[in-house]
C-alpha positions in Angstrom: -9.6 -8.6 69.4 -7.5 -11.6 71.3 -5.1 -12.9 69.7 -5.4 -16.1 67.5 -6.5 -17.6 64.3 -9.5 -15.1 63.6 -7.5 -11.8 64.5 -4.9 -13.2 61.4 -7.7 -13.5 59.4 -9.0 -10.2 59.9 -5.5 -8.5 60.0 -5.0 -10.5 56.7 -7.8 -8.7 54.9 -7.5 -5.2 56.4 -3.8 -5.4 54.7 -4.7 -7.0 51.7 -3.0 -10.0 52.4 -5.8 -12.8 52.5 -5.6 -14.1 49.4 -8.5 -12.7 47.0 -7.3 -12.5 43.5 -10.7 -10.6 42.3 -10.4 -6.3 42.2 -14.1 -6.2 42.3 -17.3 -8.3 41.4 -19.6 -8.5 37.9 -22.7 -7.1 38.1 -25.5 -9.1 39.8 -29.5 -7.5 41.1 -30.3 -9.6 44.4 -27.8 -9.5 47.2 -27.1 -13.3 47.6 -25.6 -13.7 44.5 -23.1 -10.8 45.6 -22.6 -13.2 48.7 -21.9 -15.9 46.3 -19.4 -14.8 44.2 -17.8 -13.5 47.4 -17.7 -16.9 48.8 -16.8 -18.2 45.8 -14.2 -16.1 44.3 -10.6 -17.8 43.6 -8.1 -17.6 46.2 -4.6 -17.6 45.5 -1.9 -19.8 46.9 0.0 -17.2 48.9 -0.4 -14.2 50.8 1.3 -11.5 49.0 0.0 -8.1 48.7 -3.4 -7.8 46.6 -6.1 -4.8 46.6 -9.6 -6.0 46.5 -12.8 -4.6 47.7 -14.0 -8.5 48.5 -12.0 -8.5 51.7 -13.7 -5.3 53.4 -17.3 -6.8 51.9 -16.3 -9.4 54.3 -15.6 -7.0 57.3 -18.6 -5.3 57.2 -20.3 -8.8 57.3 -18.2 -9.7 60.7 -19.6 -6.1 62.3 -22.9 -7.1 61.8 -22.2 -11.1 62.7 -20.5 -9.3 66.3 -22.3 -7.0 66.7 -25.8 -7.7 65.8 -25.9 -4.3 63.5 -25.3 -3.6 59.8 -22.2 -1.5 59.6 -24.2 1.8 59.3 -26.0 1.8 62.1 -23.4 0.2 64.1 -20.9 3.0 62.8 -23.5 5.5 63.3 -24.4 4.6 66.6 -20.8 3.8 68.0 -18.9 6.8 66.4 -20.6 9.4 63.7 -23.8 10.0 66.1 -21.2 10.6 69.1 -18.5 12.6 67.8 -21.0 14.9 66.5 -20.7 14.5 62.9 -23.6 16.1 60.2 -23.0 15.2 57.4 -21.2 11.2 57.7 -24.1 8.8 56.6 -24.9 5.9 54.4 -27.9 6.8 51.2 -28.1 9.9 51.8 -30.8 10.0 49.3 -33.2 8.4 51.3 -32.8 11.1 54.1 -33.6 13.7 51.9 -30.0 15.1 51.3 -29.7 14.1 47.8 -28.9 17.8 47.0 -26.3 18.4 49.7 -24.2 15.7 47.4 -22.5 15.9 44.6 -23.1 14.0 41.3 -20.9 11.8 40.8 -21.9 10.0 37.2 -24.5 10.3 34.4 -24.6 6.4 34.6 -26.2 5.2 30.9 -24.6 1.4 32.0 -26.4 0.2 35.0 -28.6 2.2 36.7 -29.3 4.6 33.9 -29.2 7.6 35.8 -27.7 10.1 38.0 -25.8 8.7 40.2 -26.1 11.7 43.3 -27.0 11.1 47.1 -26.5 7.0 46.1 -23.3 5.0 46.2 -21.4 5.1 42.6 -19.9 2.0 43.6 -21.8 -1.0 41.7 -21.1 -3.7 44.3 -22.2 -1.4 47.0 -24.9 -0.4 45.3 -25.9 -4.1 45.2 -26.3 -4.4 48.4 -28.6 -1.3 49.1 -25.7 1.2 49.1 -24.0 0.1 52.7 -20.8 -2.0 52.7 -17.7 -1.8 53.7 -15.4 -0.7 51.2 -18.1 1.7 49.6 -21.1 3.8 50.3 -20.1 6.4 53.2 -20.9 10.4 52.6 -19.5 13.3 54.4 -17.9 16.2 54.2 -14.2 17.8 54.8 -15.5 18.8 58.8 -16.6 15.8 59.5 -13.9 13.6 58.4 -11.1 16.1 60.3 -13.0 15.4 63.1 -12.8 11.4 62.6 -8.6 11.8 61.7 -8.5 14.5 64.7 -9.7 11.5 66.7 -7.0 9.2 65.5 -4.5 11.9 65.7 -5.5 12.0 69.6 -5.1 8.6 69.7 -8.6 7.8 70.1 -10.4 10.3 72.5 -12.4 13.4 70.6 -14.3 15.6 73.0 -13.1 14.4 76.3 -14.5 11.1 75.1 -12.3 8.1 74.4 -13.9 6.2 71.1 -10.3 3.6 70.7 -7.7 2.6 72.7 -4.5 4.3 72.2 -3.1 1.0 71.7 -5.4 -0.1 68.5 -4.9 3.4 66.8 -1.4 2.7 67.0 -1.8 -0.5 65.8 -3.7 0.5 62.8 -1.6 3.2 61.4 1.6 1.7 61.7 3.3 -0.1 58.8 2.0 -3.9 59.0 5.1 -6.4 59.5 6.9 -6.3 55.8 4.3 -4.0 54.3 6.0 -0.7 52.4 2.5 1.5 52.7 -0.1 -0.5 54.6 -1.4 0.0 58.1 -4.4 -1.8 59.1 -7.2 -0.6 56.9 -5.0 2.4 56.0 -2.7 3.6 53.5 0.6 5.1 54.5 3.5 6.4 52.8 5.4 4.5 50.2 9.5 4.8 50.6 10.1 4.1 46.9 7.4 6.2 45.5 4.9 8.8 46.6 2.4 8.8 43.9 -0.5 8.3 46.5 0.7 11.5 48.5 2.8 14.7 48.4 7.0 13.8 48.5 6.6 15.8 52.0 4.4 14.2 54.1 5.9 12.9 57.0 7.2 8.9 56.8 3.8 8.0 59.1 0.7 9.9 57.9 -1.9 7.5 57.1 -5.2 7.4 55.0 -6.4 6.7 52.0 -7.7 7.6 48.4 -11.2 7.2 47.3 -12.0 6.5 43.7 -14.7 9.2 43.3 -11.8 11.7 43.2 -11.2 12.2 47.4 -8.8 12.0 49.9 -7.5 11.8 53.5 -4.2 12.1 54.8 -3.3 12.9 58.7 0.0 13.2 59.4 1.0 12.4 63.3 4.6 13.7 62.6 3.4 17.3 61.9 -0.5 17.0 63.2 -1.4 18.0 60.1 -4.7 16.7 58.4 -5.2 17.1 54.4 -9.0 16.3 52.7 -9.4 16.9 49.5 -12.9 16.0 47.9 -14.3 15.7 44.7 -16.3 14.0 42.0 -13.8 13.4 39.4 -16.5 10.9 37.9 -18.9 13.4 37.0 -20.1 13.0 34.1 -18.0 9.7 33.4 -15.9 7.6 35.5 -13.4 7.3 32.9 -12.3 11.1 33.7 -8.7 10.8 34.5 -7.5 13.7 34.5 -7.5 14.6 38.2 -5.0 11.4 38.5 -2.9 12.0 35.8 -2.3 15.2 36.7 -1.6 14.4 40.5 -3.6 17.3 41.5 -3.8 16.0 45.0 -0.5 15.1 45.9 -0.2 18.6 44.6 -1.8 20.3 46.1 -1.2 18.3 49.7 2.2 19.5 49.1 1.2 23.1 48.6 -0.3 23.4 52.5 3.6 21.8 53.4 4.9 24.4 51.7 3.1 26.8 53.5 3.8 25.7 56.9 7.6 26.4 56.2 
């Protein structure tokens, strides 16, 4: 993207930094009243640090306004379809691999089911389970493969999928952020809660609140997934958090590289 007002907008909500003062959404049945309450959630009147899930609804919005293609098949086409992956899809269920998911909430609030094979996250359920901060299934080859990419700085498979250039850009601390790259997570130098104490100073990723996670660490080339459905059978299962298991257990594989 050139440079210019729309590539600080972006940039803005990849880091969390546009403004949104809203974690989430309430619970709505049609899609354009998710829209709404995107467009007319509260902004606040500076640009500090804020997680919400409304600023990568709004990315997968600008994929489809560039590109002409929801952000499944767009993704699918560009990158999972390419690099070979098996497993990396959006509703699963409708493809007939509800079974090769795991469950990941008896939900007696909403849907009043099972949640397996279908997003768990309300607002991306919403929408028809494809968005852009929720929704995506895979499994621990797959997403190597996508981090080995990264790792490579963009190629996979003598094929080139980034420019070396962007990848950089992406996993590297953004201007006076402590533990944000674009779109990623990194390593916090006052605490480490979201990773083991011995990952290297740049490894990048990201939690997920299902009970996952991915780190790759360029320092080391190391990769770490860990996957799970610590929301099975309730969502208010904390135990896998409170008991940073996967900082854990991330730092058991360091251990073992010594």
């Amino acid at each position: 993207m050139q440079d210019g007002p729309l590539r600080g907008i972006i940039s803005g909500m990849l880091i969390f930094r546009a403004g949104f003062t809203l974690l989430g959404l309430a619970m709505a049945v049609r899609a354009d009243t998710v829209w709404q309450q995107i467009f007319n959630s509260p902004l606040s009147g500076n640009k500090n640090y804020k997680y919400s899930d409304l600023d990568f609804y709004l990315c997968a919005r600008a994929v489809h306004n560039l590109s002409g293609s929801s952000v499944d098949v767009f993704a699918d086409s560009e990158f999972y379809r390419p690099l070979g992956l098996a497993t990396t899809t959006y509703i699963p269920w409708k493809k007939g691999l509800t079974l090769h998911c795991a469950p990941t909430e008896e939900d007696g609030y909403f849907r009043h089911q099972r949640l397996q094979g279908y997003v768990h996250d309300m607002g991306a359920a919403m929408l028809g389970g494809v968005s852009g901060h929720a929704g995506l299934f895979s499994n621990a080859n797959d997403l190597a493969k996508i981090f080995q990419m990264l790792l490579n700085g963009g190629t996979y498979g003598w094929r080139r999928y980034l420019q070396s250039e962007t990848v950089h850009e992406f996993t590297t601390r953004y201007l006076s952020s402590t533990r944000r790259g674009i779109g990623f997570d990194m390593k916090d130098g006052k605490q480490t809660a979201n990773m083991s104490a011995l990952a290297g100073k740049n490894t990048f990723g990201h939690l997920g609140f299902t009970g996952i996670c991915a780190w790759a660490d360029p320092d080391k080339n190391l990769i770490f997934i860990f996957l799970s459905n610590r929301t099975y059978p309730t969502m208010e299962n904390n135990k896998l958090g409170n008991g940073d298991f996967r900082p854990r257990l991330q730092s058991v594989v360091y251990r073992s590289l010594r």
